[in-house]
N, C-alpha and C positions, 0 to 999 in steps of 0.2 A: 544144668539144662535150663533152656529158656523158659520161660513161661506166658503162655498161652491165652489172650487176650480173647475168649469167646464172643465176649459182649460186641466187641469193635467188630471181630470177622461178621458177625452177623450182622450189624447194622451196616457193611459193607457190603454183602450180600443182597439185601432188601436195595439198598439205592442202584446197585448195580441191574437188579430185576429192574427197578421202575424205571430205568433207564430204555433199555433192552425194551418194556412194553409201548412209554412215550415214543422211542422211535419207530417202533414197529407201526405205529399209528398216523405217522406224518406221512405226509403223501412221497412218492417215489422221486429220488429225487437224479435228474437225468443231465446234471451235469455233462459237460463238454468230455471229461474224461466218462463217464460213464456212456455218453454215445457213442466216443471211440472204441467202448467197451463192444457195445451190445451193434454198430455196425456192421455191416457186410464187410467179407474179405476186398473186395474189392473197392469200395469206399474205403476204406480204411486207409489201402495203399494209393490214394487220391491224395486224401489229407497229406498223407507221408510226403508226396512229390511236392506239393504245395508248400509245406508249412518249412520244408527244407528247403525250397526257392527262397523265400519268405526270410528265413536266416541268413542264408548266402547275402542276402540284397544287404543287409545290414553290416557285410566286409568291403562291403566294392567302392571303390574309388572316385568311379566316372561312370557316365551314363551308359557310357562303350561296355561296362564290363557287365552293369546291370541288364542291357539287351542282351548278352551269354547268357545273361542268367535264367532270363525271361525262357529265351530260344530252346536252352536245355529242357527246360519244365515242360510246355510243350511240347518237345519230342516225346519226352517220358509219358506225358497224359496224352498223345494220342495212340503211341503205343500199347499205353495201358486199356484204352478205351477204342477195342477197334470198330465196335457196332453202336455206341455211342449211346447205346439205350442203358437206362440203371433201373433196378427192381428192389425195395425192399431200403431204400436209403433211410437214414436217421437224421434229421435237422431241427431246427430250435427257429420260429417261424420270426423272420425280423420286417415283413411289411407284407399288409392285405390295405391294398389299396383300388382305386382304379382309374381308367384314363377319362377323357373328356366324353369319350361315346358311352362311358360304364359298362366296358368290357374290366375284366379282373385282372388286377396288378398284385403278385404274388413274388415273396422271396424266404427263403429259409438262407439261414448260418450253418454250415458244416463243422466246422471248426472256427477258432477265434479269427475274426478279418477273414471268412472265406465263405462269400454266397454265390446261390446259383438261385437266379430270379430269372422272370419274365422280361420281358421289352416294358417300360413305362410310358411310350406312346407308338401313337396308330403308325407314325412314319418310321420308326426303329425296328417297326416289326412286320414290316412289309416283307412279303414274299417265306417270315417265319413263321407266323402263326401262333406265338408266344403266349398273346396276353390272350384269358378264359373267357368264354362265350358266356354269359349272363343266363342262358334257358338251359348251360349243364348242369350235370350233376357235379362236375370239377366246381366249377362255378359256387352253389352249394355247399358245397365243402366247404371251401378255402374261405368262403365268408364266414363261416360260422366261429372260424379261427382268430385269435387274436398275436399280435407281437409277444416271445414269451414261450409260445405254446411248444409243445416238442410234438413232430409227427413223422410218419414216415413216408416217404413221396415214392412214386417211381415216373419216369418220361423218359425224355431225351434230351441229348447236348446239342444246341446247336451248333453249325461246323462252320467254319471261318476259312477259307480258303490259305491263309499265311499262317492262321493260329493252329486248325484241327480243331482244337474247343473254339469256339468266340467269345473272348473275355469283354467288358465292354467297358471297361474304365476311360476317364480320359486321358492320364498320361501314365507313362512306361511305368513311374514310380508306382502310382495307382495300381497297375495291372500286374505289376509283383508282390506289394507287400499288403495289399486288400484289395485282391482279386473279385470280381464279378460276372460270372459264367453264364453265359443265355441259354435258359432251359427250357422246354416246353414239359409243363407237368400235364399228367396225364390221370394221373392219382395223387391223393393225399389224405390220409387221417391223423385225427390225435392219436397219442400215446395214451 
């Protein structure tokens, strides 16, 4: 019969607790896979249409096949999103900025290469409404936030008449494999 090494179990034991307490003690940590985690059903299967266009784009040949690819994604996401409004989303905040009038320039990452920001200026965002009015309380918010931060947003998609979303990259490559979705936030807090 073996013999039984108490001393070792136990000093493996202890480092295993002070493990177990050190991490208990580090702040939460909200990795890309843990938002997928802790997202809404319905964000989730955004990422999913996306991040699988995203892959496609990485087989394709010619630019012909990459517009299928685009096109397909699009159907899917406006199928997916027939009211266009999201509640309760999880994002990882990647620009609190603002334009030349210092209205609020806001964008969160969803996933790796996948945000949904505002317009960056007054002429992009005509007739949307995107970038934050300075006297809200969005406004407020979203300042207090830094690149980095994880919160969770809710608003709406803006619609594109060829897109359903309006994505706003400048070229086709862009707008498949780090997409950019025009959102008007309505809400946002830290995590």
């Amino acid at each position: 019969m073996a013999k039984v090494n108490y001393k070792a179990l136990a000093i493996l034991a202890l480092l295993s607790v002070g493990y177990f307490v050190v991490k208990a003690n580090e702040p939460a940590d909200l990795s890309e896979e843990k938002i997928s985690q802790a997202a809404p059903d319905i964000q989730k299967a955004f990422i999913s249409i996306v991040t699988t266009a995203q892959k496609k784009s990485q087989e394709v040949k010619n630019d012909m096949q990459l517009g299928g690819v685009k096109a397909s994604r699009d159907t899917e996401l406006c199928n997916l999103l027939e009211d266009k409004s999201v509640v309760g989303w999880i994002g990882k905040v990647v620009q609190v900025s603002s334009n030349g009038d210092g209205k609020g320039v806001f964008g969160v990452e969803v996933a790796k290469n996948v945000a949904i920001r505002t317009a960056n200026n007054s002429f992009s965002d005509i007739g949307d409404h995107t970038l934050i009015d300075p006297s809200s309380q969005l406004f407020a918010d979203a300042s207090a936030l830094k690149p980095g931060d994880m919160v969770s947003f809710s608003g709406r998609f803006i619609v594109d008449r060829e897109e359903c979303l309006r994505e706003i990259s400048v070229t086709l490559d862009g707008s498949v494999k780090e997409p950019d979705f025009m959102f008007r936030f309505n809400e946002v807090g830290k995590i």
